[in-house]
Structures are given as C-alpha cells and as structure tokens.
C-alpha positions as CSV (number, residue, x, y, z in Angstrom):
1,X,0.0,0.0,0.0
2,X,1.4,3.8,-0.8
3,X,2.4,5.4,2.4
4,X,2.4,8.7,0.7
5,X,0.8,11.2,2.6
6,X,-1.5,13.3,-0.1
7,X,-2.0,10.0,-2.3
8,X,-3.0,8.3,0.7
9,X,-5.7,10.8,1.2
10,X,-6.9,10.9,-2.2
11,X,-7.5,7.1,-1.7
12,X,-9.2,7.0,0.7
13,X,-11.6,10.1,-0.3
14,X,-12.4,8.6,-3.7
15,X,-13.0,5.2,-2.1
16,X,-15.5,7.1,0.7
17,X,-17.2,8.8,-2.2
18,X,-17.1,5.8,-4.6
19,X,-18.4,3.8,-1.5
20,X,-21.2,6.5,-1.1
21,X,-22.6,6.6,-4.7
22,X,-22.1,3.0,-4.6
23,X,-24.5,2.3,-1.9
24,X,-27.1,4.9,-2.9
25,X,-27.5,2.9,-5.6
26,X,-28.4,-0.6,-3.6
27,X,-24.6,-2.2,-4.3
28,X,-24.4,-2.3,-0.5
29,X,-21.4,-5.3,-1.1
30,X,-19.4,-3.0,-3.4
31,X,-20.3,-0.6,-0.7
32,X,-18.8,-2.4,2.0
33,X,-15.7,-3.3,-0.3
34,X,-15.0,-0.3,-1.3
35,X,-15.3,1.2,2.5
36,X,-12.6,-1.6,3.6
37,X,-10.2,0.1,1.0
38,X,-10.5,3.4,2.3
39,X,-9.9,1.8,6.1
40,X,-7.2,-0.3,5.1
41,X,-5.2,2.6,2.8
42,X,-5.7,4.6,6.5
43,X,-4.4,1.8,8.5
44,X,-1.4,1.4,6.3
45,X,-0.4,4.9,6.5
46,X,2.8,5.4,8.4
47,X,2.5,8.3,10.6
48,X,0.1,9.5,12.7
49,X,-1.9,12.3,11.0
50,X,-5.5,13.6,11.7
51,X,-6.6,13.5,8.7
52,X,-5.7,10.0,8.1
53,X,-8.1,9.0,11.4
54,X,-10.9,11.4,10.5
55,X,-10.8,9.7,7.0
56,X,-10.7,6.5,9.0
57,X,-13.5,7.0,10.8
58,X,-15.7,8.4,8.4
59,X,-15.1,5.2,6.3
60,X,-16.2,3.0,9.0
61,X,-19.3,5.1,9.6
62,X,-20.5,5.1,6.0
63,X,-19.7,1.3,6.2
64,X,-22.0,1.1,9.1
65,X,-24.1,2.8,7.3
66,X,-24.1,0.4,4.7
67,X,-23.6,-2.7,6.6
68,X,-27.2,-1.6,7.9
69,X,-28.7,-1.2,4.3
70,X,-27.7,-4.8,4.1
71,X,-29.4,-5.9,6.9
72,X,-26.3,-6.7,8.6
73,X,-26.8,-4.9,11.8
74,X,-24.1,-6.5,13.8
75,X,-21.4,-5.8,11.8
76,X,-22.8,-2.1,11.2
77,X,-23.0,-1.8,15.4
78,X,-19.5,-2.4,15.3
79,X,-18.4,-0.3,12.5
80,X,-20.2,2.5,14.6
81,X,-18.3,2.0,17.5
82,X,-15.2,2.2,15.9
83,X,-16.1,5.0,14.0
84,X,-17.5,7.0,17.8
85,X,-13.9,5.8,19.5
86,X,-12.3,7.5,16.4
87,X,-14.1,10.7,16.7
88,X,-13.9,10.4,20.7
89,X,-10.1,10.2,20.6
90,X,-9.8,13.2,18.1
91,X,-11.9,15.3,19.9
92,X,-10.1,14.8,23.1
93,X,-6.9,15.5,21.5
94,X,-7.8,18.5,19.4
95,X,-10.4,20.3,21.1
96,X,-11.7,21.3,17.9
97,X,-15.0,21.9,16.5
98,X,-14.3,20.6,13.0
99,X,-15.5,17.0,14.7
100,X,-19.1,18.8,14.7
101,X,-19.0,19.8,11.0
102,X,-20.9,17.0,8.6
103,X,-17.8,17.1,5.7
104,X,-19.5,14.6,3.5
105,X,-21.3,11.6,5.3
C-alpha cells in the first residue's frame, strides 16, 4: 500500500465517495468493499496524521451505514463503535470543532 501522505488521502476520499454513490444505488457489497479500502489505505499509513483518522472514521461510519442497508446490523454496530472511538479520541486531542461539522457523510 502507498504510504504517501496526499496519495493516501486521495484514496481514501475517492473510495469514501465511490463507497457513497455505490450504496445509494443498492450495491451495498461494493459498498462495503469499497469502505474496507478506504480503512485499510488509513491503516497502512505510516505516521500519525488527523486527517488519516478522520478519514478512517468516516469510512467506518458510511460502512456502518451500509452494513445496515444490508441488513447486517451487527457488523454495522461495530463499524459504529469504531467509528464514535475515532471521533472520541480526536476530539479529546484537538479540542476542535471541526469533529461537529458534517464534511460529506
């Protein structure tokens, strides 16, 4: 996987969105698939960056999201939780508001 910080990104956006327009239109497996990309390319990223765990947990929310759509509620409980431990962690680092802002889910 490319550790490179801005390609890294872009990855993981385009698989988010791609994962989004997916399951709007009821490909809630390519969803899911393409929601594990944008996870794993944020895993694989060496460094600890922000960005890289926002992005994370945004993918894991739209893949609870989707997860859900697919009847596969379990699953999508968990994706939640790691996507609310995510946001939890940021928030307590960063004291920021950008956490509140809806960027694109």
């Amino acid at each position: 996987m490319n550790t490179n910080g801005a390609e890294t990104i872009e990855l993981a956006e385009r698989s988010i969105y791609n994962g989004i327009r997916q399951g709007t239109r009821g490909l809630y497996e390519d969803a899911i698939n393409t929601f594990d990309r944008a996870v794993v390319a944020c895993q694989t990223f060496n460094g600890d960056s922000y960005a890289m765990r926002l992005l994370a947990a945004r993918a894991l929310g739209n893949k609870g999201a989707a997860l859900g759509d697919f009847e596969r509620n379990s699953e999508a409980m968990a994706c939640y939780d790691a996507a609310i431990a995510i946001y939890r962690q940021l928030a307590g680092q960063s004291g920021s508001s950008d956490l509140t802002v809806d960027h694109q889910t």
